[in-house]
C-alpha positions in Angstrom: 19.4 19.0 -9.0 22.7 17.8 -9.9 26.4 19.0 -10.1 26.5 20.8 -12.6 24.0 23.0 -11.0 27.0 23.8 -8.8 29.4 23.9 -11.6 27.8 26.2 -13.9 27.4 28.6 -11.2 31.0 28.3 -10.5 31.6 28.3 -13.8 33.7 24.9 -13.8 35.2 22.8 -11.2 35.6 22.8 -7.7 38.6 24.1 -5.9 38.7 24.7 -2.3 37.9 23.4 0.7 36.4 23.8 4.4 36.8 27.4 5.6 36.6 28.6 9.3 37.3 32.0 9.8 36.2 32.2 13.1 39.4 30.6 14.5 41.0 33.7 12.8 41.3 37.4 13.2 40.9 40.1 10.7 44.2 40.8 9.5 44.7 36.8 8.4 41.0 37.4 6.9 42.5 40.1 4.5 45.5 37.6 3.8 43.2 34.9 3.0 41.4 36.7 0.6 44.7 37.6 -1.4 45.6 34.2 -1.2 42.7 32.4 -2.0 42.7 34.6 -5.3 46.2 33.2 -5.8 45.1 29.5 -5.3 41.9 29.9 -7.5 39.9 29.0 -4.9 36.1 29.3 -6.0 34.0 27.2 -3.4 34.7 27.5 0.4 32.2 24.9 3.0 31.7 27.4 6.0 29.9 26.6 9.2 30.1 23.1 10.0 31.6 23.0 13.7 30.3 26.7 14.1 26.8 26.1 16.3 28.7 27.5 19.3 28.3 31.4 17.6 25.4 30.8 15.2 23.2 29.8 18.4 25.4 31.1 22.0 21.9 30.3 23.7 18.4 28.2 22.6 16.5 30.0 20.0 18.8 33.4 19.6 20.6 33.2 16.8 23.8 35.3 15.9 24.3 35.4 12.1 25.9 38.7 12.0 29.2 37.7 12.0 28.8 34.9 9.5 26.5 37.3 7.4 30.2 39.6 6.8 32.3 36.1 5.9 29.9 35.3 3.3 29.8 38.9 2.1 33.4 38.8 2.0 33.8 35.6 0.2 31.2 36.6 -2.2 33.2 39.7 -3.2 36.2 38.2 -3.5 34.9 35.9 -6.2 34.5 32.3 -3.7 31.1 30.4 -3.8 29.3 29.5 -0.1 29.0 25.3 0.6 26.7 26.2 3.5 26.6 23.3 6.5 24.1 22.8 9.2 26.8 22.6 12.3 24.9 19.6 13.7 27.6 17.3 14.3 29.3 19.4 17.3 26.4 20.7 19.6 27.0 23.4 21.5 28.2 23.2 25.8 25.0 24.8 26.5 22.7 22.1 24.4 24.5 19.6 26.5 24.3 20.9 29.7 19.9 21.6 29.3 19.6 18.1 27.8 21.8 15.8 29.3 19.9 13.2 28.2 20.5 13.7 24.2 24.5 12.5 25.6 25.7 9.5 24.0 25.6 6.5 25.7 28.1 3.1 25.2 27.2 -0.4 25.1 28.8 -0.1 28.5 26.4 2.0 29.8 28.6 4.9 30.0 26.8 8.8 29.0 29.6 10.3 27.4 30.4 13.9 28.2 31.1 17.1 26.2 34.5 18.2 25.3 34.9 16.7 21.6 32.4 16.5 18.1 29.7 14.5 18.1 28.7 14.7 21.3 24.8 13.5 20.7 22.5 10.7 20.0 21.1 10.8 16.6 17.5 9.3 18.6 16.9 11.7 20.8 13.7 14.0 20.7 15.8 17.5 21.9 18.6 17.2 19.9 16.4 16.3 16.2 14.4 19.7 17.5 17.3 21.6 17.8 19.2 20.6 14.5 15.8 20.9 12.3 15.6 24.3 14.4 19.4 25.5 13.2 19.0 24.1 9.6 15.7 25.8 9.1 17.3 28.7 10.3 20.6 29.0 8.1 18.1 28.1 5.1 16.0 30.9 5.7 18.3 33.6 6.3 20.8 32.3 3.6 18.8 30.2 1.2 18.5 32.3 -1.9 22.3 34.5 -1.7 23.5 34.7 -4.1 26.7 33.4 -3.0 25.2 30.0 -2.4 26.4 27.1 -4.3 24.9 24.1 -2.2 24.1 22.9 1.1 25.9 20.7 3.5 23.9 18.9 6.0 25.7 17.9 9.3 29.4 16.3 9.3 30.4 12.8 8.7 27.6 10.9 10.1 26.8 9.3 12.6 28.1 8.3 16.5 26.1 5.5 17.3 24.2 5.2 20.7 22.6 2.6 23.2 20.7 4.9 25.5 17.2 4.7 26.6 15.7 6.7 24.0 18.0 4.4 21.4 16.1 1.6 23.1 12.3 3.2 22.1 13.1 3.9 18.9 14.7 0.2 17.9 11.2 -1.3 19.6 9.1 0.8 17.0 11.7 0.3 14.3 11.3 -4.1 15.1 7.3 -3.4 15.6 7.5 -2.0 11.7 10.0 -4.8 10.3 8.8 -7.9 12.3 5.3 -6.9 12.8 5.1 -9.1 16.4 6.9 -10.5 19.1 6.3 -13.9 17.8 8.1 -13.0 14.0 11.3 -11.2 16.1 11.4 -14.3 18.3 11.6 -16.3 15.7 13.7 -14.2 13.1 16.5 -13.6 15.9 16.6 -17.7 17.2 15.5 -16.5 20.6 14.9 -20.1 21.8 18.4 -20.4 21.8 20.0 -19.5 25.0 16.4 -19.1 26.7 16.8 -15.4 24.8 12.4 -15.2 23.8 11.0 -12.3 24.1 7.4 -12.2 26.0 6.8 -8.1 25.5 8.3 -5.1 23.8 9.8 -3.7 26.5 11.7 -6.5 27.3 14.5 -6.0 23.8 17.0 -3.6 24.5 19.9 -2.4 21.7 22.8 -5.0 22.1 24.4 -3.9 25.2 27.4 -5.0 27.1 26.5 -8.9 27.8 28.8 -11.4 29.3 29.6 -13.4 25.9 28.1 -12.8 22.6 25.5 -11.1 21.9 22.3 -12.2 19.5 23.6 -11.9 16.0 19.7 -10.8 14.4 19.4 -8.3 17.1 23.4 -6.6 16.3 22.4 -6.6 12.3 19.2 -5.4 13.3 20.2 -2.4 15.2 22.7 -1.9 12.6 19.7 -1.3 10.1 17.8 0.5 12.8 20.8 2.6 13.4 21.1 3.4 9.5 17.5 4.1 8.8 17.8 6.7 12.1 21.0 8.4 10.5 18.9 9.0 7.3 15.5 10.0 9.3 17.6 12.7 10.6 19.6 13.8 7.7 16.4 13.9 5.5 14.6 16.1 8.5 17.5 18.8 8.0 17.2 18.3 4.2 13.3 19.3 3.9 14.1 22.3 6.4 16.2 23.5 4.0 14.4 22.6 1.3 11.8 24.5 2.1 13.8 27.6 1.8 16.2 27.3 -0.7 16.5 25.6 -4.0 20.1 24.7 -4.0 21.6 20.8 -4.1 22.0 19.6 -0.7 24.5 17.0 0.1 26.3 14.9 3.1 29.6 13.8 3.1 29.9 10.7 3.6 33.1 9.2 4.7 34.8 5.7 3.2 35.3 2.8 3.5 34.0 1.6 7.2 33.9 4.9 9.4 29.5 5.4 8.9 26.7 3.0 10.7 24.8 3.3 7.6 23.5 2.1 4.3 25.7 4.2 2.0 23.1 3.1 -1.4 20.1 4.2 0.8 21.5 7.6 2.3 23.0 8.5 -1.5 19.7 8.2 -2.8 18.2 11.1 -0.4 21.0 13.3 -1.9 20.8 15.7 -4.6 24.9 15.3 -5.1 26.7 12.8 -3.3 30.0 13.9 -1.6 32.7 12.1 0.5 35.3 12.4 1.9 39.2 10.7 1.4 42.2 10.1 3.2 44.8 7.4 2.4 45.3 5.0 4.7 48.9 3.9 3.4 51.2 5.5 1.3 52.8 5.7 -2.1 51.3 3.7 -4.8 48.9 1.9 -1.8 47.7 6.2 -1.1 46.8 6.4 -5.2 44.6 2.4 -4.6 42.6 4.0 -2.0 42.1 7.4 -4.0 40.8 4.9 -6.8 38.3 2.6 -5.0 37.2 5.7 -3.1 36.2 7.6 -5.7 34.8 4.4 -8.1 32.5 3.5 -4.7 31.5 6.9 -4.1 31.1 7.5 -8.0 28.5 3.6 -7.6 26.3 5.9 -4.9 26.0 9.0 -6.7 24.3 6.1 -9.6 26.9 7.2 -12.4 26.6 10.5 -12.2 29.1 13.2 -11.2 29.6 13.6 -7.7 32.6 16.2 -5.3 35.3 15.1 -3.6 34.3 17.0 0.0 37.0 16.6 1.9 41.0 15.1 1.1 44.1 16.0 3.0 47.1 18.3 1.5 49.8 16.7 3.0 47.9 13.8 4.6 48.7 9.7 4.8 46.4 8.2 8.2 49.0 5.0 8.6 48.3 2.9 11.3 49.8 5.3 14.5 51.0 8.1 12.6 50.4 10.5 10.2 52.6 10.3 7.0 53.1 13.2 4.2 52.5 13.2 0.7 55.7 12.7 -1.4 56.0 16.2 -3.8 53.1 15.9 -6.6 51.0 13.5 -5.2 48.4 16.4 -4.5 47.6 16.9 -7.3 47.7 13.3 -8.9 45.3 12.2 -5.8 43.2 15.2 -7.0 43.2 14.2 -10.5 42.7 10.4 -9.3 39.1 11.7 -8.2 38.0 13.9 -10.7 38.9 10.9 -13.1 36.6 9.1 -11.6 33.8 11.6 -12.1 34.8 14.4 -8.9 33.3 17.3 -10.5 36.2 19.5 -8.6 39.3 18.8 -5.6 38.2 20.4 -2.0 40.4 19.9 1.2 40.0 19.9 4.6 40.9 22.6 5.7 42.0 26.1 4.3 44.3 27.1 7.4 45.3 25.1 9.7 44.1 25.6 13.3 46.4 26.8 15.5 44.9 25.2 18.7 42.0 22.6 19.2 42.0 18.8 18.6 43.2 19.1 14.6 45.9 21.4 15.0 47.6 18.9 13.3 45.4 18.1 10.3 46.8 19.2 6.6 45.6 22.5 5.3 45.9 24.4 2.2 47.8 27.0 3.9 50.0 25.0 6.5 51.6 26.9 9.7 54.6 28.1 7.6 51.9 30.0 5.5 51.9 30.5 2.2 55.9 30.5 1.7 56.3 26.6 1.4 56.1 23.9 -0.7 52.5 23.0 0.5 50.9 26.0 -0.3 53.1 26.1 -3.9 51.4 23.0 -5.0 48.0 24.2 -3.8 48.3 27.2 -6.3 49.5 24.8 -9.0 46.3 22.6 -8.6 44.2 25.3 -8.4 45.4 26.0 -11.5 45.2 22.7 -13.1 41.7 22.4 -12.2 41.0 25.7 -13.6 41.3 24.3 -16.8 39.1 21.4 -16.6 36.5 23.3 -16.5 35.1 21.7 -20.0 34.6 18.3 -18.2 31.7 18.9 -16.3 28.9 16.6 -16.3 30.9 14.3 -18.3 30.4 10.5 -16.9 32.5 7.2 -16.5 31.7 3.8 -17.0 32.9 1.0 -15.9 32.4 -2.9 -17.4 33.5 -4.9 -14.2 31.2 -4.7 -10.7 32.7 -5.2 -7.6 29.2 -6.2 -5.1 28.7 -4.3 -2.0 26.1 -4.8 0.8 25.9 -3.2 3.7 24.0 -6.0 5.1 26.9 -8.6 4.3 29.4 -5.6 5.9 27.4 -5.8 9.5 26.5 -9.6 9.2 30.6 -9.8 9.5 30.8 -7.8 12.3 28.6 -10.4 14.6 29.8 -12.4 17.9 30.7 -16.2 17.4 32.0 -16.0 13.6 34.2 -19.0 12.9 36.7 -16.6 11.8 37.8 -13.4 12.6 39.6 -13.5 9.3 36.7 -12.7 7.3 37.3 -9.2 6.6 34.4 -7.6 4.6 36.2 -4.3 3.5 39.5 -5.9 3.1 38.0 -8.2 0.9 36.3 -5.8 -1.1 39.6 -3.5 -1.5 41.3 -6.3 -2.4 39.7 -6.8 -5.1 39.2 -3.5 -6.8 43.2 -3.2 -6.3 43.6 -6.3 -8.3 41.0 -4.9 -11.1 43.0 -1.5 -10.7 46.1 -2.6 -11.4 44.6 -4.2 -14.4 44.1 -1.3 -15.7 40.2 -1.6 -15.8 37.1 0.6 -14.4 35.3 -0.6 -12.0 32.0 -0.2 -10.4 30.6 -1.1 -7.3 27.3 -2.9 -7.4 24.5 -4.0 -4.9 23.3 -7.6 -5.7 19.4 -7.0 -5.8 20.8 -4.4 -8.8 21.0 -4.7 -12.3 23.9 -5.8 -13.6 23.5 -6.7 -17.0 25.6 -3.8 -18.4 28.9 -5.6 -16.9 30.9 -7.8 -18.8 32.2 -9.5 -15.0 30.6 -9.0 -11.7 32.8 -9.9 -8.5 31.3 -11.2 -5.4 34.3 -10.9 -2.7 32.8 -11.5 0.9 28.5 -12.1 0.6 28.9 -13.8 4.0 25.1 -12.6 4.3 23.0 -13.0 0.8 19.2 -12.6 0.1 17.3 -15.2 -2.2 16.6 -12.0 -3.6 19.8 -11.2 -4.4 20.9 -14.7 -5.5 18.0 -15.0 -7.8 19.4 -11.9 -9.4 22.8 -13.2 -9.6 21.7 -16.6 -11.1 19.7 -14.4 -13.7 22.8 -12.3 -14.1 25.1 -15.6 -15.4 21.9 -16.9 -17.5 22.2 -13.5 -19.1 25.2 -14.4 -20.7 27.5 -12.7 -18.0 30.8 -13.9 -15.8 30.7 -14.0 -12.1 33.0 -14.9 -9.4 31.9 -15.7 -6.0 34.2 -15.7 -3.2 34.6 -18.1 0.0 32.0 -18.2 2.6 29.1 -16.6 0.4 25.8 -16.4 1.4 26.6 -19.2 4.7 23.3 -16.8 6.0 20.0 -15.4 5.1 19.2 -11.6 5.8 17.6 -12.8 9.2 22.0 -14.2 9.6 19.8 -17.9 10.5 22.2 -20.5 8.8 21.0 -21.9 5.6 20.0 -25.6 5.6 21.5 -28.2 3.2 24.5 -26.4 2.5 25.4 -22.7 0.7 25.2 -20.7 -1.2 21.3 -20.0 -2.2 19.8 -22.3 -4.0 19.5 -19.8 -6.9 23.0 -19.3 -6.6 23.8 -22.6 -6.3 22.4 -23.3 -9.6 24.4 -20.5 -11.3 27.6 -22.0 -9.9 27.1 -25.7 -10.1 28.7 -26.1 -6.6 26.9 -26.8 -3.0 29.1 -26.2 0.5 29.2 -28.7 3.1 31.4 -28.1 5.3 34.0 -25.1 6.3 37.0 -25.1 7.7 39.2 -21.4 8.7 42.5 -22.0 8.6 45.2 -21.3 11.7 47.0 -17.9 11.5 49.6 -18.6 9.5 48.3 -22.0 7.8 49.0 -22.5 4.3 47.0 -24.6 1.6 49.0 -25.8 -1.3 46.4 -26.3 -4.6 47.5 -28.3 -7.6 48.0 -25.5 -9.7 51.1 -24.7 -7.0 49.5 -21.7 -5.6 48.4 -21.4 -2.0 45.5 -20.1 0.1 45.0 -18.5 3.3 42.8 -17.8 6.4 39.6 -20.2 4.7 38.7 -23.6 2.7 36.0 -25.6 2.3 34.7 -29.1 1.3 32.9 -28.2 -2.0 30.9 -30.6 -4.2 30.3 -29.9 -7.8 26.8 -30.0 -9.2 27.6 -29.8 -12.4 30.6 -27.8 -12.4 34.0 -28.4 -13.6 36.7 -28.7 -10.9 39.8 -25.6 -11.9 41.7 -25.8 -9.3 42.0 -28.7 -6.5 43.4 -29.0 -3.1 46.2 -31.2 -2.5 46.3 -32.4 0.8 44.6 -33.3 3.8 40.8 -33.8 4.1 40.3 -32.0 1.3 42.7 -33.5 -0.8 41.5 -33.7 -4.7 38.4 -31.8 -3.6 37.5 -28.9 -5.6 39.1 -24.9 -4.8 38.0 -23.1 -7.5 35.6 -24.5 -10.0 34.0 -23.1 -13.3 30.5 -23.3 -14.3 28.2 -22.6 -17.5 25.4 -21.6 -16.7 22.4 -20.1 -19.2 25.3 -18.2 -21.9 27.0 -17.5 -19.0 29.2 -18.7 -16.5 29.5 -18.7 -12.8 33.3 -19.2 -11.1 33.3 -20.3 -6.9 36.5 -20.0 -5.2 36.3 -21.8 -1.8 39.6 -20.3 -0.2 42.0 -16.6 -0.2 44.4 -17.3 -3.1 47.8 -15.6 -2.5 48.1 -12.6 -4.7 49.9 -13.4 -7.3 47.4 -16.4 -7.9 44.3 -14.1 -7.1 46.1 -11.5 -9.8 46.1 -14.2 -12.6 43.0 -15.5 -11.6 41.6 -12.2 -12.3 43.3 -11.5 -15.4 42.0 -14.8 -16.8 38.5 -13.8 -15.7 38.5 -10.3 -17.7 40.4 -12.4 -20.6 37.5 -14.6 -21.4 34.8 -11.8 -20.4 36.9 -9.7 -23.2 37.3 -6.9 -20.8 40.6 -5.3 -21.7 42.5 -1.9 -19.7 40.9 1.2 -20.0 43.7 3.0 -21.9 46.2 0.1 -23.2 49.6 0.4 -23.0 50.6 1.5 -19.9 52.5 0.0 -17.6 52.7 -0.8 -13.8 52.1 2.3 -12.1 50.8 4.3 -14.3 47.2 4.6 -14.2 44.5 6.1 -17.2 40.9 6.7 -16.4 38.4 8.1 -19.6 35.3 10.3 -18.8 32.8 10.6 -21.8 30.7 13.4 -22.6 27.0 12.9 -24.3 28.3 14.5 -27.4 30.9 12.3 -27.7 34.1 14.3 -26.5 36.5 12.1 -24.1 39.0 13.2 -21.9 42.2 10.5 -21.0 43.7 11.0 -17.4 46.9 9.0 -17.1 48.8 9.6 -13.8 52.3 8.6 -13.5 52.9 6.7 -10.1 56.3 5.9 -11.2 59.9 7.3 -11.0 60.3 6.6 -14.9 59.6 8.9 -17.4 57.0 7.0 -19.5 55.9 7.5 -23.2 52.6 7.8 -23.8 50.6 5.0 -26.1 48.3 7.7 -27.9 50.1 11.2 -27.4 47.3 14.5 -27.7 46.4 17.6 -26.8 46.9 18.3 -22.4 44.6 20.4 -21.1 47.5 20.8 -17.7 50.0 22.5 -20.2 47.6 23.4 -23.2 50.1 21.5 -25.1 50.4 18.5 -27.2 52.2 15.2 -25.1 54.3 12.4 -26.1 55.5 11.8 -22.5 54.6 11.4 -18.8 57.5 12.7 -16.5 58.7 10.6 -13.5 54.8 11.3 -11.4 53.6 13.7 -14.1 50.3 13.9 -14.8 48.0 14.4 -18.4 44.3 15.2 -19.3 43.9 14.7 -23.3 41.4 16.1 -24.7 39.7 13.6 -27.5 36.7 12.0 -29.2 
């Protein structure tokens, strides 16, 4: 099951968003109807904070009222994303199992009064959420109404409690096999730390100083293989009803405890959800590594855009709005990128409760504003890229991404703080962005001999696995550059003797480490090539490889910062320290020169962005979305499928979708 599955029976793209009627009374239900007509709406995601009313007491179920929504919504022409409601259980769950609570590190059982309230380990509450999806997917799983399944919200709230505890012993029986292997995987003779039985290892608690780096990673993985356990329980309920896709929205860059490549492949469509974390041209760089990374999960293939905010920029403290247009160029951002439709949290917006506050299609002012206006407009817009389904993107550069490398980063005693897995990754997919190039994220165990230049930004933690792949990746004929402090750790996060990276790795790049050394806060390194780095360098000695780029004082004086290496018919780069941007930005453009990786869709200048999608017959479709205030001409005017018109010119942050072969 795929997305077009959905699509064809909503006869194109997406266009909606969560719907909770239950907040609501009948006369806004009739409104809504005449106004979702108006917006085009033609998928609404009903049910996921609604276990309260679907189950008032164990085992009775009321469906009645949700059985006249979905009538209603069916008539009036709007599709049913149906969730399990398994992210907020109910007061009464809560109060007859106290024991399925959270729990902190601290020790403290949190209480009921917000969502997620539950511990994904927990006997009652897996009973009770296979119970309620089982359920939903036998009443509902073959209405005709139904496009596709959402299980749960967002996962997952992590938890240290006792049943936490019993389920990380069985998970370390499985990985380690026995005491002896975990004692020796985790360095418990450090710190008088070993282990004599199973009972004795606990999650990583509250301690007085740092906890056991193996054990954090290790309940990390624990943690993520739990989340999917769970998620795959509700799926097969379903599944055992109902033949629709089922999906999970998944929620970028850092909020989940789990391995986004394993959970995507337990999904018949992968969905996520986005919301900018800066604005302006920063909002349209995080719509654009959000959908490349979530388009790297789905594998390729077409995948939906779950959730997005109308009028909504999370900065820092506050909640900024969207400058006029930037819906629908956010929207277009993501089905560039291979969204197979543009869905919002949420239709209304609540007039009470903890998101009372949160973006809607129809704000408080109602439909008489300018939010609203620009919600019927998109509506529209996407109406007519209805011809693009199932159409693909490809990308020739990889950024890599490990979730392993993400939680070995987030361990106590790190010799810097500095070493910021996501924003090194981000970083690095703006640079390619704003290049003008399609990128791809990539695990390193994966193939990747489709890409013309693989990226490896912060590998703090890196299997001989994966840098047998990567040395096998340069002999292959392709271009690689590896970033500071790569691979300093093996998967058990034991430090490697003799020096990083991998020996595999080591070969590919010509270079060994010896010796790091973070730099103070504000610390600057001057290199001869008059750039500067930041936050890391390294004493690096080259074995084999030619020396780029030197650093000019100090310790390291003369020594190597970023060397080049052939390797096989290809060649490996290492970069020992941050480069400022503009350095890291020519560094990059150098890289894609010599891979002969050139912009997507030539021609365009700063700010303005153009993404292709390809079709198996060979159509193409251009976005090119205008993040500027300057009317810009276009390089190869066509055919829009937004005006049904042909286009010379992008206004001041207009938008285009031409239609070509």
């Amino acid at each position: 099951m795929t997305t077009r599955s959905i699509t064809d029976r909503l006869g194109g793209l997406a266009f909606g968003g969560d719907y909770n009627p239950e907040q609501w009374d009948e006369a806004v239900w009739k409104e809504d109807d005449e106004l979702m007509r108006r917006a085009r709406v033609n998928l609404a995601t009903v049910g996921v904070f609604s276990w309260a009313l679907l189950e008032p007491e164990e085992g009775r179920y009321e469906f009645g009222w949700l059985d006249a929504h979905i009538e209603r919504l069916h008539a009036n022409g709007v599709a049913l994303d149906l969730a399990t409601p398994t992210a907020s259980p109910p007061p009464w769950f809560t109060l007859a199992h106290p024991d399925a609570l959270p729990v902190t590190p601290e020790g403290t059982r949190l209480v009921h009064g917000s969502r997620d309230t539950y511990c994904l380990a927990a006997p009652a509450y897996r009973r009770a959420a296979r119970r309620i999806a089982a359920a939903l997917a036998e009443r509902y799983g073959d209405h005709p109404a139904l496009a596709m399944w959402h299980v749960h919200n967002e996962y997952a709230t992590l938890c240290h409690c006792d049943h936490t505890a019993a389920g990380f012993r069985v998970w370390l029986r499985a990985r380690h096999g026995s005491l002896d292997a975990l004692n020796e995987a985790w360095g418990t003779a450090f710190w008088s730390q070993r282990y004599s039985s199973w009972e004795q290892v606990l999650p990583p608690r509250a301690t007085q100083w740092h906890k056991n780096p193996g054990q954090a990673v290790d309940f990390r993985r624990y943690w993520s293989d739990e989340v999917i356990a769970s998620c795959c329980e509700q799926r097969d309920a379903i599944r055992a009803h109902s033949d629709r896709p089922v999906t999970t929205n998944l929620m970028l860059p850092a909020y989940q405890h789990v391995d986004l490549w394993a959970i995507a492949r337990e999904l018949d469509v992968v969905s996520s959800d986005q919301y900018p974390t800066s604005p302006g041209l920063g909002a349209a760089a995080d719509v654009a590594v959000h959908a490349d990374r979530t388009r790297s999960l789905a594998g390729g293939r077409p995948w939906l855009l779950m959730e997005q905010g109308t009028n909504t920029v999370y900065a820092g403290d506050r909640v900024l709005g969207k400058e006029p247009g930037e819906m629908l160029r956010h929207s277009l951002g993501h089905i560039a990128r291979g969204s197979e439709g543009a869905l919002f949290f949420q239709w209304r917006q609540s007039r009470a409760g903890a998101e009372t506050w949160h973006s809607a299609m129809v704000p408080h002012a109602g439909p008489e504003s300018r939010i609203f206006r620009e919600v019927t407009q998109l509506g529209a817009a996407v109406g007519r890229l209805g011809e693009l389904a199932g159409s693909t993107v490809s990308a020739s550069v990889a950024v890599l991404d490990d979730p392993d490398a993400w939680w070995a980063l987030g361990v106590d005693g790190l010799p810097s703080a500095r070493l910021d897995y996501h924003g090194a990754l981000l970083r690095a997919h703006r640079t390619l962005w704003e290049a003008g190039v399609g990128v791809d994220f990539a695990h390193p165990e994966q193939e990747l001999g489709g890409y013309s230049l693989v990226v490896a930004p912060a590998l703090f933690l890196l299997t001989d696995r994966g840098a047998q792949n990567l040395r096998r990746y340069v002999a292959g004929g392709g271009t690689l550059l590896v970033q500071h402090a790569t691979g300093l750790v093996d998967e058990r996060l034991q430090a490697r003797p003799g020096g990083w990276p991998p020996k595999p790795l080591r070969e590919a790049l010509g270079v060994r480490g010896e010796e790091y050394r973070p730099l103070a806060q504000e610390e600057l390194v001057t290199l001869s090539d008059g750039s500067h780095g930041t936050d890391w360098s390294e004493r690096v000695h080259t074995e084999g490889a030619q020396a780029v780029v030197t650093y000019t004082h100090g310790m390291l004086a003369e020594g190597p910062a970023l060397t080049r290496h052939r390797s096989g018919d290809g060649q490996g780069w290492y970069l020992s320290t941050r480069l400022d941007d503009t350095a890291y930005a020519a560094l990059m453009a150098r890289l894609l020169a010599e891979a002969g990786v050139e912009p997507e869709v030539p021609g365009l200048p700063a700010g303005v962005e153009g993404v292709v999608r390809r079709a198996a017959d060979g159509r193409r479709w251009t976005f090119v979305l205008n993040h500027t205030d300057e009317a810009v001409p276009l390089p190869d005017p066509g055919h829009d499928l937004l005006t049904d018109a042909v286009a010379h010119e992008l206004p001041p942050g207009g938008c285009v979708v031409l239609r070509g072969h």
